[in-house]
ZAROMAR-343428 format. One record per residue (C-alpha): x, y, z; residue in one letter. Coordinates in steps of 0.1 Angstrom, whole numbers. Layout:
+-------+-------+-------+--------+
!     X !     Y !     Z ! residu !
+-------+-------+-------+--------+
!     X !     Y !     Z !      A !
...
+-------+-------+-------+--------+
This chain:
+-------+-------+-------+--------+
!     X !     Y !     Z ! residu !
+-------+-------+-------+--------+
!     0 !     0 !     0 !      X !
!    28 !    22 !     7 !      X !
!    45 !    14 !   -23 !      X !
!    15 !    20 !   -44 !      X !
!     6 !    58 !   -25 !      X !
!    45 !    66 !   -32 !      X !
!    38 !    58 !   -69 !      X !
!     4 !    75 !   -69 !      X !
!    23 !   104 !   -50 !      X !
!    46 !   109 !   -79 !      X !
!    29 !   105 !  -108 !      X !
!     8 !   134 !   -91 !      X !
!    40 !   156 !   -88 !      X !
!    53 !   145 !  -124 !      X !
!    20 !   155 !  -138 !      X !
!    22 !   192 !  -120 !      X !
!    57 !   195 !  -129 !      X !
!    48 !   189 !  -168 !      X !
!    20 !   213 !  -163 !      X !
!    41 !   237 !  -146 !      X !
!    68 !   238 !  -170 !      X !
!    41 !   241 !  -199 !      X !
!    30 !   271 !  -180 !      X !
!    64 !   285 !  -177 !      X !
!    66 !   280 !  -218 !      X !
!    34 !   294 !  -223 !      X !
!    42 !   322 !  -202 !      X !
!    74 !   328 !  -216 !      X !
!    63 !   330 !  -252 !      X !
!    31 !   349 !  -242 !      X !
!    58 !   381 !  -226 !      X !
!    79 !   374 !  -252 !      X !
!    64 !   405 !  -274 !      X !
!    58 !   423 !  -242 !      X !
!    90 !   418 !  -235 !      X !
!   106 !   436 !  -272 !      X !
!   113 !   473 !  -268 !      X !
!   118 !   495 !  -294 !      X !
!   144 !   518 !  -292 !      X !
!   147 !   554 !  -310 !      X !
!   183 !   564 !  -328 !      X !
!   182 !   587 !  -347 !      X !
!   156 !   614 !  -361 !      X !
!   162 !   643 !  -385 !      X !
!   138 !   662 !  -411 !      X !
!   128 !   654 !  -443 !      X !
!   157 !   643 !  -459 !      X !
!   163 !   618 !  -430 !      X !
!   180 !   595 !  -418 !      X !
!   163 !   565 !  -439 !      X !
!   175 !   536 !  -455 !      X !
!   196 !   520 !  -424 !      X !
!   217 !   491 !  -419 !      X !
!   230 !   475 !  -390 !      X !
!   262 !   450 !  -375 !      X !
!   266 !   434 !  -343 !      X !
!   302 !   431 !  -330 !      X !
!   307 !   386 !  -330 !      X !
!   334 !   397 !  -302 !      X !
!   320 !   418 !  -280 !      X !
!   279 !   415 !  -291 !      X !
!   271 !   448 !  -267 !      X !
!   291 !   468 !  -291 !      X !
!   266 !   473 !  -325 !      X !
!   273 !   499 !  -355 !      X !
!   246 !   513 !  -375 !      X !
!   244 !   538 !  -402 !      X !
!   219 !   557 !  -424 !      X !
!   218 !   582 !  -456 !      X !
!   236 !   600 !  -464 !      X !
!   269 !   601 !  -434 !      X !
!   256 !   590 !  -406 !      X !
!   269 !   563 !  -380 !      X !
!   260 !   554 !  -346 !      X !
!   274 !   532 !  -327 !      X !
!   264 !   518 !  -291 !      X !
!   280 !   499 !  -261 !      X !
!   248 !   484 !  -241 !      X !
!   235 !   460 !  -271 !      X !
!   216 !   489 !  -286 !      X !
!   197 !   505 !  -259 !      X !
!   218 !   536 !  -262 !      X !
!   235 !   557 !  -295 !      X !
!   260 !   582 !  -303 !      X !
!   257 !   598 !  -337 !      X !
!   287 !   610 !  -360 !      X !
!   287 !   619 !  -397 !      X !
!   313 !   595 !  -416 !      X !
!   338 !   616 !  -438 !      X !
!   363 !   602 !  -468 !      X !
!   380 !   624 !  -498 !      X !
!   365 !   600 !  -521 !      X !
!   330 !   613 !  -506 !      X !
!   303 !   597 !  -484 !      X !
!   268 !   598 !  -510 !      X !
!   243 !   573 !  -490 !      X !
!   236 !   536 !  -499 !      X !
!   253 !   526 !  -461 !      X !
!   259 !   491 !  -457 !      X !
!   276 !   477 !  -419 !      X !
!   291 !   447 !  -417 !      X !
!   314 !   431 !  -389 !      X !
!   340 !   406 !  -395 !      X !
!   344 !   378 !  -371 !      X !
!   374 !   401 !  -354 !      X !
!   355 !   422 !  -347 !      X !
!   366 !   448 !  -375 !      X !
!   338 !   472 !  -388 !      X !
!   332 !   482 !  -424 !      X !
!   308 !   504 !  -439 !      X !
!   302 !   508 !  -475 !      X !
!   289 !   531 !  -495 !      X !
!   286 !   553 !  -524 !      X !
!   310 !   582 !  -538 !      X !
!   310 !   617 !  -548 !      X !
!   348 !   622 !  -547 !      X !
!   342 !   658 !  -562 !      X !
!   314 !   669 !  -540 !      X !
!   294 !   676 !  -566 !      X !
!   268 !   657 !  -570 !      X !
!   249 !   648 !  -603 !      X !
!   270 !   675 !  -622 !      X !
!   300 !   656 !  -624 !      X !
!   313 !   625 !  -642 !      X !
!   329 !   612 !  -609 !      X !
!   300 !   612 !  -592 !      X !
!   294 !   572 !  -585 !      X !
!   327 !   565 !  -604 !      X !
!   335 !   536 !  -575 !      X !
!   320 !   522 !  -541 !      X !
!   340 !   531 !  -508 !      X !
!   345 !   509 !  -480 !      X !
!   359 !   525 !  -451 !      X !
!   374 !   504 !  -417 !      X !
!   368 !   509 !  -384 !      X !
!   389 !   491 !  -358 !      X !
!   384 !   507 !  -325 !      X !
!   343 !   492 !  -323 !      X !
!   331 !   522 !  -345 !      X !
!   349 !   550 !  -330 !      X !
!   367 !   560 !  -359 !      X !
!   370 !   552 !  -394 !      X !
!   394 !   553 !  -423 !      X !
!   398 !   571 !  -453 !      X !
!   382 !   545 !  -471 !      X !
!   392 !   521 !  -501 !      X !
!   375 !   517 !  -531 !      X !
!   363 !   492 !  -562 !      X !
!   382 !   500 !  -594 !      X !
!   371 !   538 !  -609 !      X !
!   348 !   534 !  -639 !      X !
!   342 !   569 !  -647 !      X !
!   315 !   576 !  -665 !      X !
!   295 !   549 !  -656 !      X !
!   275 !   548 !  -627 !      X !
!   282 !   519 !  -595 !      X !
!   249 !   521 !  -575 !      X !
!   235 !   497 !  -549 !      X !
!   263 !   477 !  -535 !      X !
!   262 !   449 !  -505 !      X !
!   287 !   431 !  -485 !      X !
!   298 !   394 !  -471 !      X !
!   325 !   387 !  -452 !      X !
!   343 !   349 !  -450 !      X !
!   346 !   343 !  -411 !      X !
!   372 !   319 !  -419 !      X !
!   396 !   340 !  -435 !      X !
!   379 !   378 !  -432 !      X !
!   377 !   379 !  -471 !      X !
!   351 !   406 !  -480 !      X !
!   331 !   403 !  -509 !      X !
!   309 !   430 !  -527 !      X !
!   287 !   429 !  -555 !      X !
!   263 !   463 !  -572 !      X !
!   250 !   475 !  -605 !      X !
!   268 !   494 !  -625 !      X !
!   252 !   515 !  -651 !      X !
!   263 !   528 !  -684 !      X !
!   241 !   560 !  -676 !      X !
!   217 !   559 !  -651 !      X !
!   176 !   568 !  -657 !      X !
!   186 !   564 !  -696 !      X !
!   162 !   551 !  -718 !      X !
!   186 !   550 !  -748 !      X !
!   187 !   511 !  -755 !      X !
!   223 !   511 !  -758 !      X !
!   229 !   519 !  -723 !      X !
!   227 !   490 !  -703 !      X !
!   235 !   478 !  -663 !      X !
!   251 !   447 !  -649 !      X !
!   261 !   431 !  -617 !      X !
!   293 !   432 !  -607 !      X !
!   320 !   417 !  -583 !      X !
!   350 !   424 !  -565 !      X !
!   369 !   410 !  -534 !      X !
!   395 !   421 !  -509 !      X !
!   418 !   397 !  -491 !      X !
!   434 !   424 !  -471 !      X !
!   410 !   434 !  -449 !      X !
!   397 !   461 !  -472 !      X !
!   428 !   478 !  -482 !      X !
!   428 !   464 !  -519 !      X !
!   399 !   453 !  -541 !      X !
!   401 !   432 !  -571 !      X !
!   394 !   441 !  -606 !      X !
!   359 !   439 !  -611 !      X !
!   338 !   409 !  -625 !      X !
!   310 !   408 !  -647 !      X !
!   287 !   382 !  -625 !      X !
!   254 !   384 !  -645 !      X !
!   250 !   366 !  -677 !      X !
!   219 !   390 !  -689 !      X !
!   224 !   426 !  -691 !      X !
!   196 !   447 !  -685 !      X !
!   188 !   485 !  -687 !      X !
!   192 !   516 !  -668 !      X !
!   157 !   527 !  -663 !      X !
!   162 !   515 !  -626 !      X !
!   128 !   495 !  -630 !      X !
!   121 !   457 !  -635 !      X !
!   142 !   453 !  -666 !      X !
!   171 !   466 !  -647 !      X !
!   198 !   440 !  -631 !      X !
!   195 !   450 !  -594 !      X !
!   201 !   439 !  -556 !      X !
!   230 !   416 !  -559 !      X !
!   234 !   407 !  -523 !      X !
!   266 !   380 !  -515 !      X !
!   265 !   352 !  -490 !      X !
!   298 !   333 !  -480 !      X !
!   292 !   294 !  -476 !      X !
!   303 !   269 !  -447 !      X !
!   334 !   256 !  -476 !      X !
!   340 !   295 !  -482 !      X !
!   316 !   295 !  -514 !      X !
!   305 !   326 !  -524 !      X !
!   266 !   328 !  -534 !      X !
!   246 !   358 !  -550 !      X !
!   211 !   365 !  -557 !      X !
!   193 !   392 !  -577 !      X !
!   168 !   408 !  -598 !      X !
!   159 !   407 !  -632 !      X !
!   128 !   405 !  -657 !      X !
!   108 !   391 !  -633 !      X !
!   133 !   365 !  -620 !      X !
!   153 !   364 !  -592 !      X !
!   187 !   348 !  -608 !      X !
!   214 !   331 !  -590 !      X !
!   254 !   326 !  -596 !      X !
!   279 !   309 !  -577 !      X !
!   318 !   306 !  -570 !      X !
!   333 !   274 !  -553 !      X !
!   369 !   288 !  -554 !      X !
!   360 !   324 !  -533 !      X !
!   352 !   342 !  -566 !      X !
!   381 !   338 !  -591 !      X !
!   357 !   320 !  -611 !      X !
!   320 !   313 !  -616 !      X !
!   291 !   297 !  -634 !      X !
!   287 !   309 !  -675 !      X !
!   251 !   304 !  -670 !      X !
!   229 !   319 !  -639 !      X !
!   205 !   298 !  -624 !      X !
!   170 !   310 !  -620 !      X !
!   156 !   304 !  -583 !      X !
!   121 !   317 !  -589 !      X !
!    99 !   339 !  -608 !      X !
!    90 !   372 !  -593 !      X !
!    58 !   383 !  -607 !      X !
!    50 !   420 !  -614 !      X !
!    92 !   424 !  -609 !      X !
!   113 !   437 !  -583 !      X !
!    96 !   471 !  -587 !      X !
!    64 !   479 !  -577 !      X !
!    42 !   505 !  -560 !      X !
!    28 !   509 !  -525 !      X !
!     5 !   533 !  -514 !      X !
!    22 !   563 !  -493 !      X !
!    60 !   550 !  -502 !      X !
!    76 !   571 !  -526 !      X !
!    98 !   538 !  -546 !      X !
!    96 !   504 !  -536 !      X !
!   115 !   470 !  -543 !      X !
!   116 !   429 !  -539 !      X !
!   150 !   429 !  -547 !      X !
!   166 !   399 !  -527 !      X !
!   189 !   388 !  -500 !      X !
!   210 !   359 !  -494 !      X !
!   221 !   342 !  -466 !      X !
!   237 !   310 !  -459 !      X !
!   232 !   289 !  -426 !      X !
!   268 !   283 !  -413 !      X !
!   256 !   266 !  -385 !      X !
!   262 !   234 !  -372 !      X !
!   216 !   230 !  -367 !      X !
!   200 !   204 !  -391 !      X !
!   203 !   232 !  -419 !      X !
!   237 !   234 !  -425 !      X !
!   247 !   246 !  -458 !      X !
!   211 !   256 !  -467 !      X !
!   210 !   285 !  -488 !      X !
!   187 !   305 !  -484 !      X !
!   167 !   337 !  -511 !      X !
!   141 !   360 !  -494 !      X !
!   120 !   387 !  -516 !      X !
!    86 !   403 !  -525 !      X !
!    66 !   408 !  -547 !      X !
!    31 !   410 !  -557 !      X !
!    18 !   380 !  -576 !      X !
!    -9 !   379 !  -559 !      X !
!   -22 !   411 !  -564 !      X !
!   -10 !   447 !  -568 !      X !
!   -30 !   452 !  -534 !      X !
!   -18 !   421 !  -515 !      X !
!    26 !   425 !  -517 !      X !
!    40 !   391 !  -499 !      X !
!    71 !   381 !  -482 !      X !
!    89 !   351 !  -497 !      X !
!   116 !   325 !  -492 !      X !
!   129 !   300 !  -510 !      X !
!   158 !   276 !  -500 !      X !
!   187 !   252 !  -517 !      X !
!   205 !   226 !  -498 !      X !
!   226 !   217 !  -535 !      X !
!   247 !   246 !  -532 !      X !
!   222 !   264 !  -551 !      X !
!   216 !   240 !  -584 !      X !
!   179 !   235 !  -576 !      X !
!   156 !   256 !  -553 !      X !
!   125 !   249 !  -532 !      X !
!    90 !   270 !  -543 !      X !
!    87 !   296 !  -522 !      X !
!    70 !   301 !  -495 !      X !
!    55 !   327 !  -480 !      X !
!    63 !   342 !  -450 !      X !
!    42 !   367 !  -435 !      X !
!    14 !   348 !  -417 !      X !
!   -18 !   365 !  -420 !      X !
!   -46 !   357 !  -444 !      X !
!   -54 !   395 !  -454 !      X !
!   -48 !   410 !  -487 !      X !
!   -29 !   436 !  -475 !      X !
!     9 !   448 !  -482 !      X !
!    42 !   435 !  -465 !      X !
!    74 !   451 !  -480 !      X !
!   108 !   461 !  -475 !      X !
!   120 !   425 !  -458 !      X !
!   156 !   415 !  -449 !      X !
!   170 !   382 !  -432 !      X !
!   198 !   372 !  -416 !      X !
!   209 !   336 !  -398 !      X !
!   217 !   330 !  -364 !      X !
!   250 !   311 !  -370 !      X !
!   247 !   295 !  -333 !      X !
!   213 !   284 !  -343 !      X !
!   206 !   283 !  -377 !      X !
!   173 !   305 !  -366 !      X !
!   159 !   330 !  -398 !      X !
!   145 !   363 !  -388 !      X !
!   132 !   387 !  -406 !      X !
!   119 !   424 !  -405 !      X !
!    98 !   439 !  -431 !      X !
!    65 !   467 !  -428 !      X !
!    34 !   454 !  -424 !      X !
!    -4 !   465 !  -428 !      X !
!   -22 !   435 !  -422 !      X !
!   -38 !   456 !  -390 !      X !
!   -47 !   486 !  -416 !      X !
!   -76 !   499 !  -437 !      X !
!   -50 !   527 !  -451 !      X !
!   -14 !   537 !  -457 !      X !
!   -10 !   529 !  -420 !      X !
!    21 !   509 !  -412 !      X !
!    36 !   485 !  -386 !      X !
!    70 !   469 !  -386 !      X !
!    72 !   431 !  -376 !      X !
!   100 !   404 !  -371 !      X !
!    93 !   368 !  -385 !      X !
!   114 !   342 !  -377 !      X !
!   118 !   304 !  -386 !      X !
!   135 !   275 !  -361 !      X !
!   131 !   247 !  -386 !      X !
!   147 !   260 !  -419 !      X !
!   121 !   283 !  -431 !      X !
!    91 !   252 !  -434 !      X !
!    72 !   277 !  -412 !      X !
!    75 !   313 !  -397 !      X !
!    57 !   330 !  -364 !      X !
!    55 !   366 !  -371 !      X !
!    57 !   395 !  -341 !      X !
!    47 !   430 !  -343 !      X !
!    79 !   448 !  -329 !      X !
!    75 !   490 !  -336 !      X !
!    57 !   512 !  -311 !      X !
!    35 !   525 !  -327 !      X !
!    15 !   528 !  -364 !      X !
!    29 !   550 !  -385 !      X !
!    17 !   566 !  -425 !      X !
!    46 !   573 !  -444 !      X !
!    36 !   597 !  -475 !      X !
!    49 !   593 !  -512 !      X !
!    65 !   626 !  -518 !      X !
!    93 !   616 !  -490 !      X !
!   122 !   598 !  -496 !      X !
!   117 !   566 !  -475 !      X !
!   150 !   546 !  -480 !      X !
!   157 !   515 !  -501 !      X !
!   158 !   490 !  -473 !      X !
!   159 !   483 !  -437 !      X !
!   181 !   457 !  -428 !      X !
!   187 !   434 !  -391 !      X !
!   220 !   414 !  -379 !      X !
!   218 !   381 !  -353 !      X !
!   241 !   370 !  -332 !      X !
!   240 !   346 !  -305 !      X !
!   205 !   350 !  -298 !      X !
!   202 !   384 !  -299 !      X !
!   178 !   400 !  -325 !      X !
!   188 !   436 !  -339 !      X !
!   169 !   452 !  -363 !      X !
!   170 !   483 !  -375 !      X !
!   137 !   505 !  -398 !      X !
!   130 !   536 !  -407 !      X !
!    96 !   555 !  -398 !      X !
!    79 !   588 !  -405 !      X !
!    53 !   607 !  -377 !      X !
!    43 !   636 !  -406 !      X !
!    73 !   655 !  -397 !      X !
!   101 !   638 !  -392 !      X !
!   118 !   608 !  -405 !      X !
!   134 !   581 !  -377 !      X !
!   154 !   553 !  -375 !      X !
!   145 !   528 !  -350 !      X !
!   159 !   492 !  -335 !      X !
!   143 !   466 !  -312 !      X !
!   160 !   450 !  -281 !      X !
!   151 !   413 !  -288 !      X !
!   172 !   386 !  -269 !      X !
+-------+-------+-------+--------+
């Protein structure tokens, strides 16, 4: 009898402590959005800040670097809860298109576009190269800058970095134009390539990476958002836009050579450009990211986009994966979960690498009648098969058409710790904005 009450006795206290803990769980992921605080960086007028982007330090992950158009960097020592602001300064000239990027030392980079002449639009040195400028002191201070290869008088416009954690090579891809906004046929745009193994004091000559040219409209028919990924065997993997295609090339041999003929990962319906109510341009163009982690996913590549094939009213977030090194690609799937036909726009993903997590940010206005807009983070633990989404900004905000809202948002993971970074507009001011998410 004693024997059986003992039994009965913990069964009983198994079953609470199962109960309990599912509590605890349910609890947990109930505060969880509670929990997310969004944190103001930077506000200015109409002509900014917009169009941020953002790095966590792998070697000291309370020391984060952001930056916006057209010179401006911030930098923090408490994980993002508090900035300082600076305007970045190079003789070849700082002209907007900011991209941050850490290396796995903990080195800084930010890239961006050039006026070397300071004058702008008026000159045929304006966006002659792309400048990468080095900060090794956490974001303190920053170099003069290097630069891609001078191709005076065509134009290099949207640029993105990778960096090998392996061997800190850094990669960068953009468009360069022959002219850009002409609509004279013979002037045409194409991705290119260069890489430093230096730490970004020398770049190589630049490679042609797409096999189709486009034009230089800046619209669908235009090669755009060429955005590198390094691989866990130092593979370097690009995605962009073209003709209603998102198009793929590769380099097993860290980018002396690649494929002759790009592979298509999926259509993108309506193209990379498209129109949202209140936003003055809007773009799908993709990102790539590679899971480096040693989860179930390793090696998956991984696309993310929009686009608006199912309606002109309803824009969607998509993702579609490759665990072939990028020969064949999954469909896509969507990733904003709601079931409205409203617009989600402006995503961008990055990968845990202690995880193999996915998050996301992108605007959302599944909760909106109007132009209204919310900001949320989606995020995938089982290799992008299904997302949860969150809404993460303080409040709703209506951006309007005839201001200059950026070309992107952008976030950074590490460890855990969940950093993006948007832009918002209360009818005066423009903002820039992160999220404390651990």
């Amino acid at each position: 009898m004693l024997g059986t009450r003992f039994l009965l006795f913990c069964l009983a206290l198994l079953s609470f402590s199962c109960s309990r803990n599912q509590l605890v769980e349910l609890n947990a992921l109930a505060l969880s959005q509670e929990k997310i605080q969004a944190i103001l960086i930077d506000q200015g007028g109409l002509l900014g800040p917009c169009e941020p982007s953002i790095a966590i330090n792998p070697t000291n992950p309370d020391n984060i670097v952001a930056g916006s158009i057209l010179d401006r960097v911030y930098r923090s020592n408490d994980g993002g809860l508090t900035w300082t602001k600076d305007k970045l300064n190079s003789t070849y000239g700082v002209y907007g298109d900011p991209v941050v990027r850490a290396d796995s030392e903990g080195r800084f980079y930010y890239a961006h576009l050039s006026n070397p002449t300071g004058r702008a639009y008026s000159d045929t040195e304006f966006l002659d190269r792309i400048v990468i400028q080095k900060s090794v002191d956490e974001g303190k201070s920053w170099n003069n800058g290097s630069f891609t290869l001078p191709r005076s008088p065509r134009d290099q416009d949207k640029q993105w970095l990778a960096i090998d954690p392996e061997d800190q090579s850094l990669y960068i891809t953009w468009t360069e134009f022959d002219l850009y906004g002409s609509k004279d046929p013979i002037h045409k745009s194409r991705i290119l390539f260069s890489k430093s193994t230096d730490y970004g004091e020398s770049w190589s000559y630049p490679f042609i990476l797409s096999e189709k040219e486009g034009d230089c409209i800046d619209d669908d028919n235009t090669t755009e958002g060429a955005v590198p990924s390094v691989g866990i065997n130092g593979e370097v993997y690009v995605a962009w836009s073209f003709n209603e295609n998102i198009y793929f090339d590769k380099s097993t041999d860290k980018g002396r050579t690649w494929l002759t003929k790009d592979i298509v990962v999926a259509e993108q319906p309506g193209g990379w450009s498209y129109s949202i109510p209140g936003i003055f341009r809007c773009n799908g163009m993709p990102i790539t990211a590679v899971d480096r982690s040693n989860g179930p996913n390793r090696g998956t590549i991984y696309v993310n986009w929009s686009d608006q094939r199912n309606g002109e009213s309803n824009t969607d977030i998509w993702l579609s994966s490759s665990k072939d090194n990028g020969d064949t690609w999954s469909p896509p799937i969507k990733v904003n979960n709601d079931t409205s036909d409203k617009h989600q726009f402006f995503s961008w993903m990055d990968i845990d690498q202690t995880t193999g997590y996915i998050y996301m940010v992108f605007y959302d206005r599944r909760n909106h009648n109007d132009a209204s807009t919310d900001v949320y983070l989606a995020y995938s633990k089982d290799g992008g098969k299904s997302f949860d989404n969150i809404k993460i900004n303080k409040q709703s905000f209506v951006p309007i058409p005839t201001i200059f809202f950026g070309d992107y948002n952008d976030i950074s993971v590490f460890n855990g710790r969940v950093r993006p970074i948007w832009t918002e507009f209360d009818g005066e001011k423009l903002s820039i904005w992160t999220a404390i998410i651990n």
